[in-house]
C-alpha positions as CSV (number, residue, x, y, z in Angstrom):
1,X,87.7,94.3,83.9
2,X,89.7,91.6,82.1
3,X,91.8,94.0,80.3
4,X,92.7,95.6,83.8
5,X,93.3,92.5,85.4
6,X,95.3,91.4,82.3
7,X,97.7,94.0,82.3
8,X,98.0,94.2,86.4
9,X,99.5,90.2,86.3
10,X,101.6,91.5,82.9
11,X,103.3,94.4,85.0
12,X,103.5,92.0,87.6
13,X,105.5,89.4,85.5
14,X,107.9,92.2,83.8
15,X,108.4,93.6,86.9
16,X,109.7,90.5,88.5
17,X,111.7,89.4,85.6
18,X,113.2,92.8,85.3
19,X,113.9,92.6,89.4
20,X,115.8,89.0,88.5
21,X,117.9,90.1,85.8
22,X,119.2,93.1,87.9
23,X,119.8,91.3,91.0
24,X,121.8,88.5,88.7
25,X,123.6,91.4,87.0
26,X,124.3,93.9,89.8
27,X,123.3,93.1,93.3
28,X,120.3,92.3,95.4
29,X,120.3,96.2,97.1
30,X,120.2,98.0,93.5
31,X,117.8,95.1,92.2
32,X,115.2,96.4,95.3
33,X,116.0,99.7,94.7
34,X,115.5,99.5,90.7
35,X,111.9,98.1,91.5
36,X,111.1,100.9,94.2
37,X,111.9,103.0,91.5
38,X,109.8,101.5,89.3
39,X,107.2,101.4,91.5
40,X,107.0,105.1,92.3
41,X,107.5,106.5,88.7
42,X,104.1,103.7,88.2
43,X,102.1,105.8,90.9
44,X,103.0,109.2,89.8
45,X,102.0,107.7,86.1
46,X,98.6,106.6,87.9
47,X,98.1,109.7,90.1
48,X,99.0,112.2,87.3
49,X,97.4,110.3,84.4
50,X,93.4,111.6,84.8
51,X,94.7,115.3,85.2
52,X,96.7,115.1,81.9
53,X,93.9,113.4,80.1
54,X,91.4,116.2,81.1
55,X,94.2,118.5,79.8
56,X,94.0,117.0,76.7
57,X,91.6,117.7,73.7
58,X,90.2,115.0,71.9
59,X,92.6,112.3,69.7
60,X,96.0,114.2,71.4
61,X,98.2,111.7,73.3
62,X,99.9,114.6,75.1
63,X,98.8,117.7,76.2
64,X,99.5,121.0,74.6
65,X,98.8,124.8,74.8
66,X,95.6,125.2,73.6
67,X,93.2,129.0,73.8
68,X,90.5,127.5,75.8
69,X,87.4,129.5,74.2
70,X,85.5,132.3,76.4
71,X,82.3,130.3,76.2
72,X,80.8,127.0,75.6
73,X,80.4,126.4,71.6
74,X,78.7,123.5,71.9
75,X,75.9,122.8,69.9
76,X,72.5,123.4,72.2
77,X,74.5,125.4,75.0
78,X,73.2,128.4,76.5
C-alpha cells in the first residue's frame, strides 16, 4: 500500500510541475489541455493494463503472438 500511495503523490507532483512549466511556456488553455491529455492516456494505461498482462506469458513486458496449446499441460491437470 505504501508503494501505491507513493507513486499516486509522485504522479501527482510531476503532473503539477509538468502543468506549470506549460502554462509558463505556452498558455493557461494548452497547459489544462496538456494535463487532460495526460490524464486520459493515464486511464486507458489503468483500464487496459490487467487485459495486456493476462495476454502476456510469464517474464514478457509486452504481449506477443503466442500458439496457445489445445489443452492444459500443466503438471497434475486432467
Amino acid at each position: 500500500m505504501t508503494i501505491a500511495v507513493t507513486a499516486l503523490l509522485g504522479g501527482i507532483a510531476c503532473g503539477s510541475a509538468t502543468g506549470g512549466w506549460v502554462v509558463e511556456h505556452a498558455s493557461a488553455a494548452v497547459g489544462y489541455a496538456v494535463t487532460a491529455a495526460v490524464a486520459a492516456v493515464t486511464l486507458m494505461m489503468s483500464l487496459t493494463g490487467p487485459v495486456l498482462r493476462r495476454a502476456c506469458p510469464a517474464g514478457l513486458p509486452f504481449p506477443i503472438a503466442v500458439p496457445l496449446p489445445d489443452r492444459d499441460t500443466r503438471i497434475g491437470s486432467r
